[in-house]
C-alpha positions as CSV (number, residue, x, y, z in Angstrom):
1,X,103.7,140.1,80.0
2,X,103.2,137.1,77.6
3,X,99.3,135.1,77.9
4,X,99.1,131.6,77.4
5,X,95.8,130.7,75.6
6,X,95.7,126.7,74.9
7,X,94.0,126.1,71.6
8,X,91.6,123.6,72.0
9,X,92.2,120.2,71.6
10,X,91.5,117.7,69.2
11,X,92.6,114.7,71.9
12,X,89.5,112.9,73.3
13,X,88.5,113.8,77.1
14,X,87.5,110.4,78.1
15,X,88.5,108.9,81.1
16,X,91.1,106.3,79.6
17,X,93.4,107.5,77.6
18,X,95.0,104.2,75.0
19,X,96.2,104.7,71.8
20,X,97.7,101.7,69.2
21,X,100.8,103.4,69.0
22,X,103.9,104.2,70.7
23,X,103.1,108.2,71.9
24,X,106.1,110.7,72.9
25,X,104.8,113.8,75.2
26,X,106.2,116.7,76.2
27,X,106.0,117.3,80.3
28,X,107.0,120.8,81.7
29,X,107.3,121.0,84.9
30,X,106.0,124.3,85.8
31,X,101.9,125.3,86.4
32,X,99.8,127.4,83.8
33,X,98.6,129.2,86.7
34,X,100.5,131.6,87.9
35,X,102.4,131.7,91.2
36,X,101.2,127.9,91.3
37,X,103.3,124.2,91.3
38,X,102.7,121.9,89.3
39,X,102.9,121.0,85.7
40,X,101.3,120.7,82.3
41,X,102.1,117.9,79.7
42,X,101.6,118.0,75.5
43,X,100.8,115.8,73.0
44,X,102.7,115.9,70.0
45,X,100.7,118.1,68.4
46,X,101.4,120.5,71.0
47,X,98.2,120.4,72.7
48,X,97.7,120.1,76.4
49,X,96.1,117.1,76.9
50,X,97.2,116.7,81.3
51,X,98.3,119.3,84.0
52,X,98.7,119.7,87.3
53,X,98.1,122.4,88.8
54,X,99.0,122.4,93.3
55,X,97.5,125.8,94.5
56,X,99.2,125.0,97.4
57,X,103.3,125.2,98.8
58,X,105.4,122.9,96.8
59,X,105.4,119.1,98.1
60,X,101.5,119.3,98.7
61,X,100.2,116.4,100.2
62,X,97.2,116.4,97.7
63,X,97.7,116.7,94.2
64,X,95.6,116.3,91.7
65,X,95.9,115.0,87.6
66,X,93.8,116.8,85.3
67,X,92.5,116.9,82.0
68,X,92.7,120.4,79.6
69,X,89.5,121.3,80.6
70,X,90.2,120.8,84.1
71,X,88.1,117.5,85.1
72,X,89.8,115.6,87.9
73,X,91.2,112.3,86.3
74,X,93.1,111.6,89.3
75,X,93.5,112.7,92.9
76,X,97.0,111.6,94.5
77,X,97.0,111.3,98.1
78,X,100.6,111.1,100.5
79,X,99.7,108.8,103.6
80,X,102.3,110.1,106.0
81,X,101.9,107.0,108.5
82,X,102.6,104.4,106.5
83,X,105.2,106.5,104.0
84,X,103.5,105.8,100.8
85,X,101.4,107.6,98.0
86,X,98.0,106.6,96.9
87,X,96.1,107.0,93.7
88,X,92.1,107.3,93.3
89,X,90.0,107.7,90.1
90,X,88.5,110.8,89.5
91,X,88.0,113.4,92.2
92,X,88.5,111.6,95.4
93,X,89.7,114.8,97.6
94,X,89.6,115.1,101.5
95,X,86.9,116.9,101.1
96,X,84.8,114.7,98.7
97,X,82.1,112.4,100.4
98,X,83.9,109.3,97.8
99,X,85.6,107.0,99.8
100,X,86.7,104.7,97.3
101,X,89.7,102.3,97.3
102,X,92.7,103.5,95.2
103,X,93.7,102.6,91.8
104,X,97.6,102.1,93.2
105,X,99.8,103.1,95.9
106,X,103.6,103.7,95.3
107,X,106.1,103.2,98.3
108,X,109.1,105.6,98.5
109,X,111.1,103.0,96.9
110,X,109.1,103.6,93.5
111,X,107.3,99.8,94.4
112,X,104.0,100.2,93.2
113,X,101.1,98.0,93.9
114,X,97.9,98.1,91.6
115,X,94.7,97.3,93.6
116,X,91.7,98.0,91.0
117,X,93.6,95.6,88.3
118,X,91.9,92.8,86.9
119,X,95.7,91.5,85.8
120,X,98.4,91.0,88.2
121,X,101.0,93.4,86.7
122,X,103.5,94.7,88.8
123,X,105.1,98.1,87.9
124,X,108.3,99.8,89.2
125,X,109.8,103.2,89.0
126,X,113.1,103.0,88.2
127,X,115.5,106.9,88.3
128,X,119.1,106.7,87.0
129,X,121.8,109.6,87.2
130,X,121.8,113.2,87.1
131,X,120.2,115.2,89.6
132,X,116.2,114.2,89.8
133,X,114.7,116.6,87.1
134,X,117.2,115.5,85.2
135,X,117.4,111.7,85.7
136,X,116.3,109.0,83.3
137,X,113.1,107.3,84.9
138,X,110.9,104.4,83.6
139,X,108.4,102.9,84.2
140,X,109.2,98.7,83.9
141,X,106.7,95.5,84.3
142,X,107.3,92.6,85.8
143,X,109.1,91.5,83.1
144,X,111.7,94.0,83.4
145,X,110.1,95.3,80.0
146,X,109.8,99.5,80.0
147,X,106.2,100.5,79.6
148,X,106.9,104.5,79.8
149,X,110.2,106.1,79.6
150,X,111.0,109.9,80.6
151,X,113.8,111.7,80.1
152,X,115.5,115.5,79.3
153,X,114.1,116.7,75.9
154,X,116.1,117.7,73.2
155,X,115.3,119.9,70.4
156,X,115.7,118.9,66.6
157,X,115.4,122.3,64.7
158,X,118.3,122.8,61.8
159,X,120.0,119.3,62.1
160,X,121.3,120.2,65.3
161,X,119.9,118.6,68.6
162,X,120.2,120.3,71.9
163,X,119.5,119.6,75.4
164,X,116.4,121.8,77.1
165,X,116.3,122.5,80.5
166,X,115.7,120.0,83.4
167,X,112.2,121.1,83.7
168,X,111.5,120.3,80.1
169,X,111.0,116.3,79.6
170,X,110.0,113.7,77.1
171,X,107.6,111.1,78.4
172,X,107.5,107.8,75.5
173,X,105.1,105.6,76.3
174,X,104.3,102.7,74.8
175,X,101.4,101.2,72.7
176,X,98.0,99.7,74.3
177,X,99.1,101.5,78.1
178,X,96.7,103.8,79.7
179,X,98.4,107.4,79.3
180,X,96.8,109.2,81.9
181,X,98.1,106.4,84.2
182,X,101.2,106.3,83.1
183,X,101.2,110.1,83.9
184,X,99.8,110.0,87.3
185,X,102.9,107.5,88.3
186,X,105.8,110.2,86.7
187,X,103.7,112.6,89.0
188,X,103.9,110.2,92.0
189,X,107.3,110.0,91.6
190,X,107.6,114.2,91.0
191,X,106.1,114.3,94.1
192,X,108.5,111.8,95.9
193,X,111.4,113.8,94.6
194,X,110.1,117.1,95.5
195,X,109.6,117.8,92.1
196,X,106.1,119.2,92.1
């Protein structure tokens, strides 16, 4: 049976994750650990700069976003009562004594509210056609102006282009916008489609 060693990583480990140009990543929806959900994302370099990795069944009610050397970026919460997701910096587990507010929450609608923003952006999740892994999803300010955009990859060897599976996709995300956010949404939304 084929190992999967990542090669380490030239992409920074901070926190925030903002770059001056417009940034494609590759997102495969499947776990590096075996028998596990979840799913691992690649720069274009091919390193893994994100995964997720849900030890438990499939539709966990705690996920959580982290870097290639497993630090907890962010932990994704479902609140069952009030039908909505919520996101919290950094390691913010039920079991963690940090009780902090979240970052965002994102309603089943793929509405989501920022509520540690010192701007007043609003965000939506938008899905069209196909079945969900395959669908076309972005992410879209206020302005109706697409922020992040996901879609089915295709390969470009020899001149010819070809469609990869539905758990392969293509995450573009624009200039000056927060990456590891932007990832932590398409995860939300994973999560609302029973994705992950």
């Amino acid at each position: 049976m084929a190992k999967v060693h990542p090669l380490p990583s030239s992409y920074s480990s901070s926190s925030s994750y903002v770059t001056s140009k417009r940034e494609a990543f590759t997102i495969w929806m499947k776990s590096l650990v075996m028998n596990g959900n979840g799913c691992t994302v690649f720069n274009e370099n091919g390193d893994i700069v994100y995964r997720i990795d849900n030890y438990e069944k499939k539709g966990s009610r705690e996920v959580y976003l982290m870097d290639l050397r497993g630090k907890v970026l962010f932990t994704l919460r479902k609140v069952h009562f009030f039908k909505r997701w919520e996101c919290y910096k950094g390691d913010s587990g039920s079991n963690s004594n940090n009780k902090q507010k979240p970052v965002f929450q994102v309603t089943k609608n793929g509405h989501i509210t920022f509520l540690q923003s010192h701007n007043a952006n609003f965000y939506k999740l938008e899905a069209f056609g196909g079945n969900c892994k395959s669908a076309l999803t972005k992410i879209v300010d206020n302005q109706g102006g697409v922020v992040a955009e996901a879609k089915r990859k295709q390969s470009s060897s020899s001149g010819n282009s070809v469609v990869l599976g539905d758990d392969v996709l293509t995450l573009v995300v624009d200039a000056h916008v927060d990456h590891s956010l932007v990832v932590a949404l398409f995860t939300v939304y994973g999560l609302i489609q029973r994705m992950l």
